[in-house]
C-alpha positions as a printed NumPy array, in Angstrom:
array([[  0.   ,   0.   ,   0.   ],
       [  0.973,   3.512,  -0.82 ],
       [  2.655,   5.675,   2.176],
       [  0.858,   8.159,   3.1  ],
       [  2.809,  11.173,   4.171],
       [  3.052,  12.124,   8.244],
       [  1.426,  15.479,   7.718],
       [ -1.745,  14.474,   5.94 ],
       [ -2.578,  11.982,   8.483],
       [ -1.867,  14.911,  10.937],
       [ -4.083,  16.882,   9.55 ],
       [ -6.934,  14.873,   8.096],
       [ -6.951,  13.459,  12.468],
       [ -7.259,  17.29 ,  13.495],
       [ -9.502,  18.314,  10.819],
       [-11.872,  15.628,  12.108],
       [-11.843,  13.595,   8.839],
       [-10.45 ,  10.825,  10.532],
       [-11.881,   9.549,  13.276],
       [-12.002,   6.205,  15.602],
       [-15.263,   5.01 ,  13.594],
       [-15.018,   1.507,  12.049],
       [-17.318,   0.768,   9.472],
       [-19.306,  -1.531,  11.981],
       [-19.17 ,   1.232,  14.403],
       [-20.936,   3.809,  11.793],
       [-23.504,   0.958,  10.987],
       [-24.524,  -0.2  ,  14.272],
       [-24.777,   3.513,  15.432],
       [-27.372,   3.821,  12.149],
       [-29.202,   0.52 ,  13.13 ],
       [-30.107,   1.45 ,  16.378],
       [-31.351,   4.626,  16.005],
       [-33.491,   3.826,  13.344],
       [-34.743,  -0.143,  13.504],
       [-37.937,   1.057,  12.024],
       [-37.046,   1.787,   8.654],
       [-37.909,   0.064,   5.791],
       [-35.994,  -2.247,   3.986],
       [-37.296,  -3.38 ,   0.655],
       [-36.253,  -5.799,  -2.04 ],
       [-38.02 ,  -5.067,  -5.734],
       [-37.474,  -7.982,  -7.229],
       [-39.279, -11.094,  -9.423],
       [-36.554, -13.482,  -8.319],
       [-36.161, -12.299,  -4.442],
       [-38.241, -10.382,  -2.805],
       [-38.156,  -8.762,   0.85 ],
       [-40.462,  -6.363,   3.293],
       [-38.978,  -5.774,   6.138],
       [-37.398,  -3.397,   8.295],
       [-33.908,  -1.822,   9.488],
       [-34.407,  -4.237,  12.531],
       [-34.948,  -7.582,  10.715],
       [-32.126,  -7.083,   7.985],
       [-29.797,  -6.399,  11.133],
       [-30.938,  -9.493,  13.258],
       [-29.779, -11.539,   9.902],
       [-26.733,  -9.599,   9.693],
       [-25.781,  -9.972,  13.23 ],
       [-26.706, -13.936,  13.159],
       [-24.301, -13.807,  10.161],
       [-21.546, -12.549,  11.792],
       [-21.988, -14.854,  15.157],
       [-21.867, -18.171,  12.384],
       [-18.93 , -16.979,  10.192],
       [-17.214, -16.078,  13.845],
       [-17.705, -19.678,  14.988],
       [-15.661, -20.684,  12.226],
       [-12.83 , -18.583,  12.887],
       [-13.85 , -15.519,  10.952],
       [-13.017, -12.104,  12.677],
       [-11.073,  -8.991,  12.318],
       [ -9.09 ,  -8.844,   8.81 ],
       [-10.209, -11.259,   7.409],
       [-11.225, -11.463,   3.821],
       [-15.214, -11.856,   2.967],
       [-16.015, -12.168,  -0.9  ],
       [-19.601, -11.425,  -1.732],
       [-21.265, -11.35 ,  -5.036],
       [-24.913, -11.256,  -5.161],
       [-27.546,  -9.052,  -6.812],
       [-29.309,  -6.441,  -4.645],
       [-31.111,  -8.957,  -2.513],
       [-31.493,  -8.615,   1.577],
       [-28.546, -11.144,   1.73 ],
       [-26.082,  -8.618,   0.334],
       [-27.006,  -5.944,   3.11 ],
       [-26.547,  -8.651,   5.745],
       [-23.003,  -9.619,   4.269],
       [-22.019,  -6.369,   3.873],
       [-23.146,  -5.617,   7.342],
       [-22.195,  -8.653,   9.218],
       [-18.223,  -8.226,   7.565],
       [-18.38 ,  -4.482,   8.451],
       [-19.69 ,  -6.048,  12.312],
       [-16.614,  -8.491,  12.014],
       [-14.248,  -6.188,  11.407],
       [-13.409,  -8.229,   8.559],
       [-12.623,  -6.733,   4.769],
       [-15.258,  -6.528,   2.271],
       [-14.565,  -7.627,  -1.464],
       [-17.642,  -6.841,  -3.13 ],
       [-18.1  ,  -8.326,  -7.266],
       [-20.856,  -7.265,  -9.282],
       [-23.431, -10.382, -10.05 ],
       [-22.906, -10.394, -13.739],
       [-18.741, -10.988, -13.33 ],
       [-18.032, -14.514, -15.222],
       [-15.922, -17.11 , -14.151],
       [-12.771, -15.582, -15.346],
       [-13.468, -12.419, -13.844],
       [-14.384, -13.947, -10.109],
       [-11.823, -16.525, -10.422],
       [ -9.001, -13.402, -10.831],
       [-10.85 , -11.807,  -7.904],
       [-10.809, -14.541,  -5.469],
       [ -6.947, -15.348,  -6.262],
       [ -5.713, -11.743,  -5.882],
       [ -7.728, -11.708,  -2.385],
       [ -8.286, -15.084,  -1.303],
       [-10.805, -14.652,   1.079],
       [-11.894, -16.91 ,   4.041],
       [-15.512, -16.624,   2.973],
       [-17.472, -16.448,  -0.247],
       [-21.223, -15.384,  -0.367],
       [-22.993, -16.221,  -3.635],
       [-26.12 , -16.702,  -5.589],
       [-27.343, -19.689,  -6.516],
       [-28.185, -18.003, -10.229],
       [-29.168, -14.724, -11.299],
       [-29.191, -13.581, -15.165],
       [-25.726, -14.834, -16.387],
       [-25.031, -15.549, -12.623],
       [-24.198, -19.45 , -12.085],
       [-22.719, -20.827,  -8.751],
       [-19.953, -22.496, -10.571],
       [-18.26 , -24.755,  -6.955],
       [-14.972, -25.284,  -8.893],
       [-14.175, -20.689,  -8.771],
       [-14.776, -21.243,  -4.677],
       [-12.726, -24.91 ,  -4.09 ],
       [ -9.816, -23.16 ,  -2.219],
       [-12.585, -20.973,  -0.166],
       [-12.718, -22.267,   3.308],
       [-16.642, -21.109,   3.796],
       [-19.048, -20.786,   1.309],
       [-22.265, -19.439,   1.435],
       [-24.92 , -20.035,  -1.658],
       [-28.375, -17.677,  -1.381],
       [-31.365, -19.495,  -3.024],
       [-29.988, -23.676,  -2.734],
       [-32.019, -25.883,  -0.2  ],
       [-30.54 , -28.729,   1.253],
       [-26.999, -28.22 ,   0.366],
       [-25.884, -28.395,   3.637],
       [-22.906, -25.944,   4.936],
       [-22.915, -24.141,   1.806],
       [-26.692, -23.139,   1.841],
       [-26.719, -19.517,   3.094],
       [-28.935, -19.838,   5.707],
       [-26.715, -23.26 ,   7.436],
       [-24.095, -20.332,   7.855],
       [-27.202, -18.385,  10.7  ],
       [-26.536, -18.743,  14.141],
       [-28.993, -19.171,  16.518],
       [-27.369, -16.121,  19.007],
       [-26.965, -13.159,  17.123],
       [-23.38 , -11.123,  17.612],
       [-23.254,  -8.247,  20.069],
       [-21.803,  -5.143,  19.148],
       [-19.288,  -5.   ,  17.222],
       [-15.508,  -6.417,  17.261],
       [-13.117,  -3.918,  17.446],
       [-10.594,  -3.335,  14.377],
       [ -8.09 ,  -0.26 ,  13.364],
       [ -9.807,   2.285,  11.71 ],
       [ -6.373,   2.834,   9.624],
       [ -6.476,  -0.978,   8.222],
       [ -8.486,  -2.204,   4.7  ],
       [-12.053,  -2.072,   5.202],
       [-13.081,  -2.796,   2.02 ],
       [-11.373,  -4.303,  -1.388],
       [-13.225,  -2.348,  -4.976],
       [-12.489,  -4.037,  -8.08 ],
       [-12.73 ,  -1.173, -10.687],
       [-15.541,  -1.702, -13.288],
       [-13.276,  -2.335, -16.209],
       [-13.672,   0.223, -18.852],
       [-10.677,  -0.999, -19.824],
       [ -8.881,  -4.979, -19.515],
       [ -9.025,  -6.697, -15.947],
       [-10.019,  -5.278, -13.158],
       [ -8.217,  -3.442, -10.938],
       [ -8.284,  -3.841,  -6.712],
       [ -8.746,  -0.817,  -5.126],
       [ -7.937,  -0.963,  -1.563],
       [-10.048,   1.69 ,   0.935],
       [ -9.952,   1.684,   5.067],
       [-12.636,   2.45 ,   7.566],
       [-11.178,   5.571,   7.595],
       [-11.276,   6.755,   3.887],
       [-14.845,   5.472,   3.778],
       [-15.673,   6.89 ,   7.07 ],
       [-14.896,  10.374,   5.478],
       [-16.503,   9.803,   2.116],
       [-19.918,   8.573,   3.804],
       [-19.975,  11.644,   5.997],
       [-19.112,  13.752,   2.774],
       [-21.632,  12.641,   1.04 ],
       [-24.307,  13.019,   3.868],
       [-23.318,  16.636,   3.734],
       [-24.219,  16.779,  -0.023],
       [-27.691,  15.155,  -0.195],
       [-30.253,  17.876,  -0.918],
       [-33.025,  17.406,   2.275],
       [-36.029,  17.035,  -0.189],
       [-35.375,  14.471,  -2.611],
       [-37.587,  11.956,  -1.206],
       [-36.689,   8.374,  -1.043],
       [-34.634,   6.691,  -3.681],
       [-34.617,   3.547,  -5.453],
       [-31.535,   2.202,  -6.049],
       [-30.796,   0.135,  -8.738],
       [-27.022,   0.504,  -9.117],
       [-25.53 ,  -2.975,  -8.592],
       [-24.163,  -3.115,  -4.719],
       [-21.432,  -5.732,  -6.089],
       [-20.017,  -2.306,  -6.86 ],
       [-18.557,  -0.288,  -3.975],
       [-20.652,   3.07 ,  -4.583],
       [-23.406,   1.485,  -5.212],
       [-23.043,  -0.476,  -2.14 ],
       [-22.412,   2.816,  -0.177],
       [-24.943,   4.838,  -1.409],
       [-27.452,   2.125,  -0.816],
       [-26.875,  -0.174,   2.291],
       [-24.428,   2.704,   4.415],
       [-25.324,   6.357,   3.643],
       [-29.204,   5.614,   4.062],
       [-28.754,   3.677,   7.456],
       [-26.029,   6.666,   8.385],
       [-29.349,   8.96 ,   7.421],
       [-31.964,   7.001,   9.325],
       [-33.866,   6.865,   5.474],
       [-36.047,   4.192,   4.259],
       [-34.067,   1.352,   1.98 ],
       [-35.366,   0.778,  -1.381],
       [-33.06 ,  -1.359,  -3.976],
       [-34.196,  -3.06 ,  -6.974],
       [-32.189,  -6.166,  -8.304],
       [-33.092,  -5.055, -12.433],
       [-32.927,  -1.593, -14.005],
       [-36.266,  -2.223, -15.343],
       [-37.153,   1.621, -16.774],
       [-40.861,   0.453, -17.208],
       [-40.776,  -1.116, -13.536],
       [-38.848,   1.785, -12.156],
       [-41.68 ,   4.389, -13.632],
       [-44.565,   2.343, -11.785],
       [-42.649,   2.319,  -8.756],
       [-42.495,   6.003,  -8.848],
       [-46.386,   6.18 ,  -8.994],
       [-47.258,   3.402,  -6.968],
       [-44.369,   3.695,  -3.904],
       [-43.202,   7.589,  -4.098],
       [-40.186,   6.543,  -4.568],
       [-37.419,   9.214,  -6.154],
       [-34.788,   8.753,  -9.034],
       [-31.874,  10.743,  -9.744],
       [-28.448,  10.542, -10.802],
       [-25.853,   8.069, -11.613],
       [-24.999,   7.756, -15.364],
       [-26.666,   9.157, -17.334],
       [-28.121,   6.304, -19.466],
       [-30.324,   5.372, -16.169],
       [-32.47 ,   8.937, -16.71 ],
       [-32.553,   8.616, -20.544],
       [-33.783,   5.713, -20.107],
       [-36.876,   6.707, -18.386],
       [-37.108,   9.947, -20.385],
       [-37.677,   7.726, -23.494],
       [-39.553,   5.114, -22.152],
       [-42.646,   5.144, -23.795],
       [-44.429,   4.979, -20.042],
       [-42.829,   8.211, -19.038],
       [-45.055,  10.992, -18.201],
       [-44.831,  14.606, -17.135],
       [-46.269,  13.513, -14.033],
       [-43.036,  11.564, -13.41 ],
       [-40.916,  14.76 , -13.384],
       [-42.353,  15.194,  -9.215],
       [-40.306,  12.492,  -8.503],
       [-36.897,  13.43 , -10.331],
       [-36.397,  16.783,  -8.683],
       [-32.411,  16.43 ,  -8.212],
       [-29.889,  14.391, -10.665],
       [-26.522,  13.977,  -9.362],
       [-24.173,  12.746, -11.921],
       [-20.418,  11.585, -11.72 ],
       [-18.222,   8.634, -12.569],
       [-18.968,   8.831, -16.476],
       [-18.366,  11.761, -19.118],
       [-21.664,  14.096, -18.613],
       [-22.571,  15.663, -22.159],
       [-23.877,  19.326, -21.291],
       [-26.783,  18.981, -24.129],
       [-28.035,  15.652, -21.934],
       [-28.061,  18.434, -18.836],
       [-29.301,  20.971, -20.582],
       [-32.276,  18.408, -22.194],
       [-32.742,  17.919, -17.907],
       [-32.776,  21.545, -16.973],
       [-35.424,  22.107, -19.727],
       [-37.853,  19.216, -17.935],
       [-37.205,  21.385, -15.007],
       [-34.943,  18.712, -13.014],
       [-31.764,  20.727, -10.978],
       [-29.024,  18.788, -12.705],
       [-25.696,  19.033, -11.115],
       [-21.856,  17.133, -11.921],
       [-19.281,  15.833,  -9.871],
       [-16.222,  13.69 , -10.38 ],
       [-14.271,  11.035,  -8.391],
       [-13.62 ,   7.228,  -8.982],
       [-13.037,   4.16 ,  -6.926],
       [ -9.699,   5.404,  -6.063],
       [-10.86 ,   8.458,  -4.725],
       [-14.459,   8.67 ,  -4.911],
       [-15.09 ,  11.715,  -4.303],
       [-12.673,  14.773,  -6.134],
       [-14.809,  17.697,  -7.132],
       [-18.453,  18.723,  -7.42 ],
       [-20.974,  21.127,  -7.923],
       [-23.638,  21.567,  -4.965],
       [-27.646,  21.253,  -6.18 ],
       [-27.866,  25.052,  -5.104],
       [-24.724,  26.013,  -6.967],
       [-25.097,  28.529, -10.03 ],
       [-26.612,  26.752, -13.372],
       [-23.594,  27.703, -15.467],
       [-21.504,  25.744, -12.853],
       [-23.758,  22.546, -12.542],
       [-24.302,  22.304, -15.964],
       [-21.103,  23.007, -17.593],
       [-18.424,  22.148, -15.188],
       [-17.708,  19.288, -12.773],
       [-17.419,  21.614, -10.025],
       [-14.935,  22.692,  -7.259],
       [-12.391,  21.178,  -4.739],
       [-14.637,  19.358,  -2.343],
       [-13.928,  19.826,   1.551],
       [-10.647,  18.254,   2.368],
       [ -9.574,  17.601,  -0.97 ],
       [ -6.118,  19.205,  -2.632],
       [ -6.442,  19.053,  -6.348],
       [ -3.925,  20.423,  -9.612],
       [ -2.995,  19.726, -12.708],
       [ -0.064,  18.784, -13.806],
       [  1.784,  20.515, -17.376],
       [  0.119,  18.504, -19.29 ],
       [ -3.856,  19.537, -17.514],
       [ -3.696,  15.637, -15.866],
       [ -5.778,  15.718, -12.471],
       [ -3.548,  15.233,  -9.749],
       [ -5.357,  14.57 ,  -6.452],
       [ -5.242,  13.834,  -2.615],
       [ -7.617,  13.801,   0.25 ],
       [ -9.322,  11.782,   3.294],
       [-11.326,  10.022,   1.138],
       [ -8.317,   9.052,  -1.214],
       [ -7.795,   5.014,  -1.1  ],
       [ -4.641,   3.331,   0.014],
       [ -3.167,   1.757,  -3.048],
       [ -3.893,  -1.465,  -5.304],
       [ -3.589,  -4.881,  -4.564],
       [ -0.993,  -5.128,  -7.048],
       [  2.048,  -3.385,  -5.809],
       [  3.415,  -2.117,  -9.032],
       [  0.288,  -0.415, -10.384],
       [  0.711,   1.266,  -6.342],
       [  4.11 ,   2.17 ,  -6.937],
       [  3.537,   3.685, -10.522],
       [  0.016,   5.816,  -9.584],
       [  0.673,   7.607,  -6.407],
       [  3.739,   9.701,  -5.239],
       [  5.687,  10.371,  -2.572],
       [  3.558,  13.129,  -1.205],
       [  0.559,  11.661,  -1.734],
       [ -0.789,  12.766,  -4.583],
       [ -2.623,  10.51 ,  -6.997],
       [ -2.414,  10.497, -11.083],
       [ -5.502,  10.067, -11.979],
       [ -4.827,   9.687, -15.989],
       [ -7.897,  12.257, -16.556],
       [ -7.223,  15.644, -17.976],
       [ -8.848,  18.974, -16.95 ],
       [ -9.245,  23.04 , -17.239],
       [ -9.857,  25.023, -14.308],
       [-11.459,  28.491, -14.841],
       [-11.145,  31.138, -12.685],
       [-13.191,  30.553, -10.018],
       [-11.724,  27.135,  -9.141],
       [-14.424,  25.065, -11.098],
       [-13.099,  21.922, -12.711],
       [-14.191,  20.568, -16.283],
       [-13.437,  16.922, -17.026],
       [-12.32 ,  17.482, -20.618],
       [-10.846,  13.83 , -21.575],
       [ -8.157,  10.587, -20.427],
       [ -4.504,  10.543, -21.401],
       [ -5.805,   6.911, -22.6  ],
       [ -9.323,   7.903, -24.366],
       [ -7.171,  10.064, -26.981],
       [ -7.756,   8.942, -30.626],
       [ -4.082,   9.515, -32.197],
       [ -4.676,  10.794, -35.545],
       [ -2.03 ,  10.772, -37.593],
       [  0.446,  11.912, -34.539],
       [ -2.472,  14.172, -33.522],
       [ -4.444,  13.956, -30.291],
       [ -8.005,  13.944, -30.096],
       [ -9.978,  14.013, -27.435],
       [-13.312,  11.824, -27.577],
       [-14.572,  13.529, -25.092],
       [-15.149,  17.049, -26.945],
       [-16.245,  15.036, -30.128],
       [-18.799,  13.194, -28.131],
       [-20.403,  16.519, -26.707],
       [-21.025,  17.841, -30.326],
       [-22.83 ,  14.777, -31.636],
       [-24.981,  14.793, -28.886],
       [-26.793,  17.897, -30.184],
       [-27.57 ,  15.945, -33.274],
       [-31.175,  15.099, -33.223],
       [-32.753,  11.626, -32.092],
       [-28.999,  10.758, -30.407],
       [-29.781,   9.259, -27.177],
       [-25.503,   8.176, -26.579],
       [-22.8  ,   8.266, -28.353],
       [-19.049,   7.222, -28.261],
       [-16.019,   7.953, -30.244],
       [-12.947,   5.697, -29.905],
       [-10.39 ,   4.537, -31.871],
       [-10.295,   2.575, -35.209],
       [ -7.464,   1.183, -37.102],
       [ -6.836,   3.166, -40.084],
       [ -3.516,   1.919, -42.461],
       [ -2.637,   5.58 , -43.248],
       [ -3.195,   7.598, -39.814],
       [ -2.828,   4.82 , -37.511],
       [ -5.947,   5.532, -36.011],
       [ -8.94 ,   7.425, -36.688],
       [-12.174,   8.181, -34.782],
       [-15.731,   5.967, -35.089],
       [-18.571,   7.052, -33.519],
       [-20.924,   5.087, -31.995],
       [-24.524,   5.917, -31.812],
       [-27.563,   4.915, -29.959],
       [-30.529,   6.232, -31.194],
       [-33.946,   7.191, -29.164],
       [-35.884,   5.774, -30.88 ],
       [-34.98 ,   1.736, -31.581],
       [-33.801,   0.922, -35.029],
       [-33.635,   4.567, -35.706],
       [-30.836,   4.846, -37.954],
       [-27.757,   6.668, -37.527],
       [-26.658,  10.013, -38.981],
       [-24.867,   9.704, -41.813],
       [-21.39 ,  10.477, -42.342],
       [-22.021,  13.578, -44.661],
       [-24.842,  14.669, -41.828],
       [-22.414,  14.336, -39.003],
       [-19.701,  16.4  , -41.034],
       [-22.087,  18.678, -41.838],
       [-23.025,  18.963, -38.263],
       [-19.138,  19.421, -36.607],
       [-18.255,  22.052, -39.5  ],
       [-21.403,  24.024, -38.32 ],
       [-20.022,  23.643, -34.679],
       [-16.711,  24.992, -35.784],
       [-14.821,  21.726, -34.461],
       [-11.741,  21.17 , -36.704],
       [-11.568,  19.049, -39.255],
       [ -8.698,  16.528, -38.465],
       [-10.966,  15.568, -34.971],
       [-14.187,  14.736, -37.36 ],
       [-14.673,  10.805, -37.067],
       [-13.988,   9.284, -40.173],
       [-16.208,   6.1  , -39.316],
       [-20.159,   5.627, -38.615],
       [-21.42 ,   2.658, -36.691],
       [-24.543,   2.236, -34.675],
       [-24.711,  -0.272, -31.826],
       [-27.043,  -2.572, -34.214],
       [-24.342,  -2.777, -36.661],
       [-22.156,  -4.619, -33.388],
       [-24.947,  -7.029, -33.159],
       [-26.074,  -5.397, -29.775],
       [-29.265,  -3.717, -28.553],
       [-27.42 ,  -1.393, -26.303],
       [-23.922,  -0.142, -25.791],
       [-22.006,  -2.839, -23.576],
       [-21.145,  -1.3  , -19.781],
       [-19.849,  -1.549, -16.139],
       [-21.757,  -2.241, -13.201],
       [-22.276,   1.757, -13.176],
       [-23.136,   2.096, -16.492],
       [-20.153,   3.447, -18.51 ],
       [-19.686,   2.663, -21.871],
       [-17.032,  -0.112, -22.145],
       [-14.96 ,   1.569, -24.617],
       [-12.498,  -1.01 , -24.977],
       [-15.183,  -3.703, -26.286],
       [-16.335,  -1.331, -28.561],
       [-12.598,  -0.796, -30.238],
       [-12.079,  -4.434, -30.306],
       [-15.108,  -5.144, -32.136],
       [-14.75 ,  -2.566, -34.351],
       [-11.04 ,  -3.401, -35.085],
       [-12.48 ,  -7.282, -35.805],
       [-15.319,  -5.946, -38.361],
       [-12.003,  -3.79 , -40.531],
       [ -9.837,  -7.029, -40.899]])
């Protein structure tokens, strides 16, 4: 793990960013002061009505069986499960333990757990039976000493509920707030995934952060953002305990279900990639009535065109942009209250406790509380963060005047044209405002003379629209003023891939690197 220099932990201890909390101290705090709130599962496969107080009487009978076989403070506990009740009483009952969570998302494959579980080897694996593309596979587990499978009867010490005590835990075993808390696989935008490794502390600060940020009338959220995924796991089984808020989590994005549940339930929706509100902005069961519950969108994690925001502010939803990542979650952002020309068009300011600049080149360079403490792989440590603590993000940035940040490409999503670099990012922006676009993405295509040259990618409102032509979308980019050499030289709709939608992470980026490759395949 990355050293982290004497001062900073100095004065992130002063500042009151670190504290003594564990992450079972900050949940059983939550827990008690609010067993009353409601915990529900929307779901075909797995449903669940209960409250704060049931989910946490699981949880703590958890923790008392995986204790009885030898499971306790450090320890490693692997969990990969869709957003069922089971997942908030792992995550729980490991935070109770003391032990480190390694959440995967559900829809991971064989070779992606099976590089997961060998990088981390963990003492206990919690599973699904099946789900979607979701198998229990027992050969990916063999070398786990416990194994827990949700939704098998009769299968003895591996069915979930053989792993239940009969005496639930007590409190809460004690653990260093400075040691891992939590191992994040990154979603893999690009090749395998990465381990991100996080303490009680650096999630203790980022939970508290974010409590800070939440505007006070947004209602109650549904989550559907896969809690296999370490934000989404925050945001839906910590920050709304932390806030004494009702628990709603769906195991689908279903944008027909989601709509219903709006009407039916109250329920809120807001944020997150932006593909989750197009999504119910073109579904054909959208209504203007829908708009009560989408007051607030909170976007980060994912390039954020400003026509999609602008589309928002027009519906009158207060859209606003931040930036962070699993490293360090949370970087900059833009308050709901902030001025429109800053929520809109940047990606906001320093957030409290967090140094940020940009290196010669405009790479982001940041450090803070929040800030993880390296990789499982020691190398990719060694080669990412400095000596004073600084991270290299590999994302590239302006900063105006007044300190507001704007996200304006990566040092690896550059299309190298002919020796020339192009961002994708700007590109992308532009063909947004062409009409009917619902996404788009540029990337790279082999080209024999240039090296490379750009192909855009288009998903269109409307399925089986077609997509603008090439003449249309020069047309369109000479109008714009964009120069000529950074005008892609390719066409392709997500149809002509053989797909129905673009392919994506667990948060719903565009998986950039699929799209290259099968691009690359179809100019052979």
């Amino acid at each position: 793990m990355r050293t982290i220099p004497d001062e900073l932990v100095k004065r992130y201890t002063a500042e009151g960013w670190w504290t003594g909390d564990t992450m079972g101290d900050l949940l059983s705090r939550g827990l008690a002061e609010h067993p009353d709130a409601v915990f529900r599962v929307h779901s075909a496969a797995r449903p669940f009505t209960g409250t704060f107080r049931d989910v946490d009487l699981t949880a703590r009978r958890l923790a008392a069986g995986l204790r009885e076989r030898g499971v306790g403070p450090g320890d490693v506990i692997a969990m990969q499960l869709p957003n069922w009740m089971e997942a908030a009483a792992t995550f729980w009952a490991a935070a109770m333990l003391g032990a480190v969570m390694v959440p995967i998302v559900h829809f991971y494959g064989r070779k992606e757990v099976s590089y997961i579980l060998s990088s981390v080897k963990p003492s206990v694996f919690i599973t699904a039976a099946e789900f979607g593309r979701l198998r229990y596979d027992p050969a990916v587990s063999a070398d786990v000493p416990v194994v827990g499978v949700v939704g098998v009867v009769g299968s003895g010490e591996r069915d979930f509920d053989a792993l239940l005590a009969e005496t639930p835990l007590e409190g809460v075993l004690a653990a260093d707030p400075a040691s891992t808390a939590l191992i994040a696989f990154t979603s893999g935008t690009t090749r395998n995934p990465k381990g991100v490794i996080h303490s009680h502390r650096t999630l203790g600060f980022e939970t508290r952060q974010s409590l800070d940020r939440y505007p006070g009338n947004r209602g109650t959220p549904l989550s559907s953002a896969p809690v296999g995924h370490f934000i989404g796991m925050l945001g839906a089984l910590l920050t709304p305990v932390a806030l004494g808020r009702d628990i709603h989590i769906a195991d689908t994005w279903d944008p027909g279900l989601v709509l219903s549940l709006m009407e039916s339930e109250g329920l809120s929706v807001g944020g997150g990639a932006p593909y989750y509100v197009t999504s119910l902005l073109d579904h054909p069961d959208f209504t203007p009535g829908h708009l009560k519950s989408m007051k607030y969108a909170g976007f980060g994690g994912a390039p954020v065109p400003a026509p999609f925001l602008e589309r928002l502010t027009e519906l009158g939803i207060v859209a606003y942009r931040s930036y962070g990542s699993t490293e360090h979650p949370s970087v900059t952002g833009s308050v709901y209250s902030a001025p429109a020309a800053k929520r809109l068009y940047t990606d906001g300011e320093a957030l409290p406790g967090v140094e940020v600049r940009l290196s010669e080149e405009g790479e982001i360079l940041s450090r803070g509380p929040d800030l993880c403490l390296g990789y499982t792989d020691p190398a990719l440590t060694a080669a990412t963060f400095d000596d004073e603590g600084w991270y290299h993000t590999g994302d590239l940035a302006s900063v105006d005047a007044d300190g507001y940040y704007t996200i304006t490409g990566r040092k690896a999503d550059l299309i190298i044209r002919g020796g020339e670099n192009v961002s994708a990012v700007e590109v992308e922006s532009l063909l947004l405002t062409l009409d009917g676009v619902a996404e788009v993405a540029v990337v790279a295509a082999p080209d024999p003379r240039l090296g490379e040259h750009g192909a855009a990618v288009f998903r269109m409102r409307e399925p089986g629209a077609p997509a603008p032509s090439l003449a249309e979308v020069r047309t369109h980019l000479e109008a714009a003023g964009l120069a000529r050499q950074k005008w892609p030289e390719e066409i392709r709709s997500v149809g002509d891939l053989g797909r129905d939608d673009f392919p994506r992470t667990p948060s719903g980026k565009i998986q950039k690197y699929v799209l290259r490759q099968a691009i690359a395949d179809r100019s052979r």
